[in-house]
C-alpha positions in Angstrom: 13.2 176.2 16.5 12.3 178.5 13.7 9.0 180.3 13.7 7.8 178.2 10.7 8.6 174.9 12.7 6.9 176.3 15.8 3.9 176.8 13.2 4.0 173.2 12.2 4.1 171.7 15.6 1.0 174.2 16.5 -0.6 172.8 13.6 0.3 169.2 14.7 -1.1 169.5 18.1 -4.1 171.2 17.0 -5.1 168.2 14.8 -4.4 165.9 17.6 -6.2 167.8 19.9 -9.0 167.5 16.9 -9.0 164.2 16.1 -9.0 163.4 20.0 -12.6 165.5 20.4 -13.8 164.1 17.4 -13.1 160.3 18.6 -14.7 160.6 21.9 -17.9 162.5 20.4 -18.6 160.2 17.8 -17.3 157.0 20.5 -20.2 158.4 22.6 -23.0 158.2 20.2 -22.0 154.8 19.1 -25.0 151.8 20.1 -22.1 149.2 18.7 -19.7 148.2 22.0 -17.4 146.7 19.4 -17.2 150.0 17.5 -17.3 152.0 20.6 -14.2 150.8 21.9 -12.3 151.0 18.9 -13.4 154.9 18.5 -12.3 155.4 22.4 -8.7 153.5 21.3 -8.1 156.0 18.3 -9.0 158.6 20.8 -6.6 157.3 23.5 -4.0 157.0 21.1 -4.3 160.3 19.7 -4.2 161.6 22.9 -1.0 159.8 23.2 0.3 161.7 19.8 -0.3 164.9 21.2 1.4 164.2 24.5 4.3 162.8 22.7 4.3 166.0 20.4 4.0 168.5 23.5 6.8 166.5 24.8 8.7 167.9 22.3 8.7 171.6 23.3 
């Protein structure tokens, strides 16, 4: 991999890694269980992103 590829993938899995955080924060302060559980989904499935990403390497 070229160092500007490495610096994409970096990038990648720092947005997952993000949007992950983000999920579960917000999925905690949700009073909603319908909403809840669809924030902890987009959470699990970014998760799932950043494992499949880091996979890569």
């Amino acid at each position: 991999m070229t160092s500007k590829e490495l610096l994409y993938v970096d990038d990648a899995l720092g947005h997952e890694k993000y949007f992950q955080t983000r999920c579960r924060e917000v999925a905690s302060q949700l009073e909603i269980p319908e909403l809840r559980s669809c924030v902890q989904q987009m959470a699990q499935r970014h998760e799932q992103i950043f494992k499949s990403f880091y996979g890569l390497l």
